[in-house]
C-alpha positions in Angstrom: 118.5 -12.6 36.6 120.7 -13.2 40.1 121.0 -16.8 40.1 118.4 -17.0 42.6 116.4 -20.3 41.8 112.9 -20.3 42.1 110.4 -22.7 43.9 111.2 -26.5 42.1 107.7 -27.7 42.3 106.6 -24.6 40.3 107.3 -24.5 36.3 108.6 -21.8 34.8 105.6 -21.1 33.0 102.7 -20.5 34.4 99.2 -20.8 32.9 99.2 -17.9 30.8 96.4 -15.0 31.8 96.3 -12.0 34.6 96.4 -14.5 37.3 99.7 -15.8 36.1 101.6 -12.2 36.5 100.8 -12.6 40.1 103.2 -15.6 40.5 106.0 -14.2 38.0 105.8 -11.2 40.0 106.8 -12.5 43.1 109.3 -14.5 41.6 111.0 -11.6 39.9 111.2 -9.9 43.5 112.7 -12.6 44.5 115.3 -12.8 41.9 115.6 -9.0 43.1 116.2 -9.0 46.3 119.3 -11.6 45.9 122.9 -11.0 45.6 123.6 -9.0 42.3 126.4 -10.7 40.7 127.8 -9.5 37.1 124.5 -10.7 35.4 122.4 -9.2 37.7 124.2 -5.8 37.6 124.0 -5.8 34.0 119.7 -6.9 34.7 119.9 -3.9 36.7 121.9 -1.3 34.6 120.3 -2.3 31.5 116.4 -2.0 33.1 115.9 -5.3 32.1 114.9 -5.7 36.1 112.7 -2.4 36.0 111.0 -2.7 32.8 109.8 -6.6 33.8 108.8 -5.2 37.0 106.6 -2.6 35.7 105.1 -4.6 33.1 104.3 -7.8 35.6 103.3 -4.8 38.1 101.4 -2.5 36.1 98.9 -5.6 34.9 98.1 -5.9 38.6 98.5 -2.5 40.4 98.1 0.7 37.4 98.7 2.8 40.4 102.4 1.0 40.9 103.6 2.0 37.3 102.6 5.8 37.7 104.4 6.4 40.8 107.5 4.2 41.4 110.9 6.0 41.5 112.2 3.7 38.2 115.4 5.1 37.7 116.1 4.0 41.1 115.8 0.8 40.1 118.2 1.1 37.2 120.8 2.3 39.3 123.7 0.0 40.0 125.9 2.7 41.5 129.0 4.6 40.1 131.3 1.4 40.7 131.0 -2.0 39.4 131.2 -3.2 42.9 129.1 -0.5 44.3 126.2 -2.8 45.1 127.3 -5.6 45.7 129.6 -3.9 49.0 126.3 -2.1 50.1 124.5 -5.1 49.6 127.3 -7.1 51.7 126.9 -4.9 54.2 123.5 -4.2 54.7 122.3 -8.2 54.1 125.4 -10.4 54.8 128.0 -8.8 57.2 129.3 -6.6 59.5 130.6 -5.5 62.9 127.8 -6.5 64.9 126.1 -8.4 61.8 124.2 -7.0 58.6 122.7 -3.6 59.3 119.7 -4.8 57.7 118.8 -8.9 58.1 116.5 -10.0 55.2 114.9 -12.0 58.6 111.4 -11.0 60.0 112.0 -12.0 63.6 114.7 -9.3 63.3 112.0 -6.4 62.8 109.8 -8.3 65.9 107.9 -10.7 67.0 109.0 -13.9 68.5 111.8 -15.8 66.7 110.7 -18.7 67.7 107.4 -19.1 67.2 107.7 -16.9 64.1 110.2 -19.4 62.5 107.7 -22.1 64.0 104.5 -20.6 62.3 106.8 -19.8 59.0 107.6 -23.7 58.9 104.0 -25.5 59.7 103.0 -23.0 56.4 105.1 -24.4 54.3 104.9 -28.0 55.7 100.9 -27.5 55.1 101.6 -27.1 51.6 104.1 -30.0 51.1 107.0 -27.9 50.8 110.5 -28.0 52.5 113.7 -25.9 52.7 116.5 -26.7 50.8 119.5 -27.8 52.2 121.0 -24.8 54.4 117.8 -23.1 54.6 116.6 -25.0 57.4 117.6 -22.2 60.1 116.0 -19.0 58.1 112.7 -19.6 57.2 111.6 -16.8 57.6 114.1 -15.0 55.0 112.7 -12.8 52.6 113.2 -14.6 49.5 112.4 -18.0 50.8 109.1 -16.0 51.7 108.3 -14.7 48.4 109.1 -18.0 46.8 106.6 -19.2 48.8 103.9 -16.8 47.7 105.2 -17.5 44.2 104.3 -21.0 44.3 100.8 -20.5 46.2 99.4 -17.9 43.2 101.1 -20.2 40.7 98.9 -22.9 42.3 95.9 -19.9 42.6 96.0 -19.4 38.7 96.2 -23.3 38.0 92.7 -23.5 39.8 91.4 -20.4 38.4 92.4 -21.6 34.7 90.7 -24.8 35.6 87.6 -23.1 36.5 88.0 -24.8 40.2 87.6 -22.9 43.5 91.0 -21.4 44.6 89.3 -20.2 48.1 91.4 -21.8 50.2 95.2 -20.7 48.6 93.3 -17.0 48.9 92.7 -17.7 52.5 96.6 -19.0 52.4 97.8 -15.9 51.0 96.3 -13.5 52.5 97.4 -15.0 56.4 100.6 -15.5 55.3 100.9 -11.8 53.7 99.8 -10.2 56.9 101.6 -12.4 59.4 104.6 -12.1 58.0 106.1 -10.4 54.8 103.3 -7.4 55.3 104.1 -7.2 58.5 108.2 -6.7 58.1 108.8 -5.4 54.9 107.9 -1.6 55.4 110.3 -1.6 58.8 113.4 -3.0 56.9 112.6 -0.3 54.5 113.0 2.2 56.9 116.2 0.6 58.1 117.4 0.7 54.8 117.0 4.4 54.7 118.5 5.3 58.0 121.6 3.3 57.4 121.9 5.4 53.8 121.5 2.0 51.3 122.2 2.7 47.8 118.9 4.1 46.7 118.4 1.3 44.4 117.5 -0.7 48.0 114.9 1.4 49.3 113.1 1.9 46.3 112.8 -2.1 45.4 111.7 -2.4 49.2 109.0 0.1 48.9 107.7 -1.0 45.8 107.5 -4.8 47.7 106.0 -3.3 50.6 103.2 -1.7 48.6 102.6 -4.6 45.9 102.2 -7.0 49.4 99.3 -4.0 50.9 97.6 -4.0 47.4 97.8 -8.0 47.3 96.5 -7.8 51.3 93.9 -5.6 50.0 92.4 -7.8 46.7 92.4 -11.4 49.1 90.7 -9.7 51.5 88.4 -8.4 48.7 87.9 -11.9 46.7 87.5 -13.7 50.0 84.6 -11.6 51.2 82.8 -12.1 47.9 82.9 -15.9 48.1 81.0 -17.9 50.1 82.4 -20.8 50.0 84.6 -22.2 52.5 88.5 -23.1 52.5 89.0 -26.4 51.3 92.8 -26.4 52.5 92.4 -30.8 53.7 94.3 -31.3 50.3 97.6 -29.6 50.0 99.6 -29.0 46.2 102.2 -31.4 45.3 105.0 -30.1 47.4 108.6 -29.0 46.6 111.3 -27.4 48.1 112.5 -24.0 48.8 115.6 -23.0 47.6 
C-alpha cells in the first residue's frame, strides 16, 4: 500500500462475491496512483501491486489479465528514488507546474463547472472532502474513491437482493463525464513527457478497466426496467 486512505464511510471489507472485486478494484487504483513511498516501492518491486491488480482485474475483465504489460507494473526504476522524482515531477512540481496534473479540468472542459458538477456528485451521495481537498475535487484519486464507495454500496444492495439501479445509473454518468473522459489524455501526456514506464502502463490499464466498466452499466441498465430510485442517498462519508 501508499498510505493513501480510502473512503471512511466504506469498510474495508466488502460483502464478499464478484460484485465486491469491483469496489477493491478501484480502491487498489487508488492506492496506485498515490505517492510511492518506501512501502509502496517495495508493493511495487515485490508485485504485490501487480499480482492484486490482476487477480481483482481478471475476475472482472479476462481480457485485462491477457494483455497488460505486467512487468511494467513491477518496475520501480533502477534507483530507489527513481519514482518517486518522476512522480514529483510529472504529478506535484515543476517549472511551470506538474507536466502531468492528476486534475480533469486540466485535460478540458470547464474548471468550473467541472469542479461544480464533481461536487453536487458527491454532495448527492452524502459525502464531503476532507480537509484540504476542498479545491481538487476533481483529482484522480478523490475520483476513484468515489467510485469505490458507489460499487461498495452497488454490491451491498446486490447482496441484499435489493435493486441497485440507481448507483448503476450513478456510475455510469459519473464514469463518462469525468474519469472516462480524462484518463486516456493524461496517458498520452505521460508518454510524450517520457514517464517511467511503470506510469503509462497503470494509466492504460485504468483507462481501459473505466471503458469496460462504461460498457457493463450501460449493459445492466438497459436490461432493467426499473427506474432510478436515487431520492435516498447512502450514509455519507468523507473523501480523503
Amino acid at each position: 500500500m501508499m498510505s493513501q486512505e480510502s473512503i471512511q464511510a466504506a469498510p474495508a471489507s466488502p460483502p464478499a462475491g464478484a460484485d465486491a472485486s469491483r469496489s477493491l478494484a478501484y480502491a487498489a487504483f487508488a492506492t496506485a496512483f498515490a505517492y510511492p513511498d518506501r512501502e509502496g516501492l517495495e508493493a511495487i518491486r515485490s508485485g504485490v501491486l501487480a499480482d492484486a491488480l490482476r487477480q481483482l482485474l481478471g475476475l472482472l475483465v479476462p481480457r485485462l489479465e491477457e494483455d497488460t504489460d505486467w512487468a511494467a507494473l513491477r518496475d520501480a526504476g533502477p534507483d530507489d528514488d527513481a519514482l518517486q522524482v518522476d512522480f514529483t515531477r510529472l504529478f506535484d512540481a515543476g517549472p511551470d507546474g506538474p507536466d502531468c496534473p492528476m486534475n480533469g479540468s486540466h485535460y478540458g472542459g470547464g474548471e468550473t463547472e467541472a469542479k461544480e458538477e464533481l461536487v453536487r456528485f458527491y454532495n448527492f451521495f452524502g459525502l464531503s472532502l476532507a480537509d484540504g481537498q476542498q479545491e481538487e475535487p476533481d483529482h484522480l484519486i478523490t475520483e476513484l474513491e468515489f467510485l469505490h464507495y458507489l460499487s461498495y454500496q452497488e454490491a451491498q444492495l446486490i447482496a441484499a437482493g435489493e435493486s441497485a439501479d440507481g448507483l448503476l445509473r450513478a456510475q455510469r454518468d459519473f464514469i463518462a463525464r469525468h474519469p472516462g473522459a480524462w484518463v486516456p489524455a493524461m496517458r498520452q501526456k505521460l508518454v510524450k513527457k517520457n514517464a517511467m514506464r511503470f506510469f503509462p502502463a497503470l494509466t492504460e490499464l485504468l483507462a481501459r478497466f473505466l471503458r469496460a466498466e462504461e460498457t457493463r452499466l450501460t449493459e445492466r441498465i438497459g436490461q432493467s426496467a426499473e427506474q432510478p430510485e436515487l431520492n435516498s442517498p447512502p450514509q455519507g462519508g468523507t473523501l480523503q
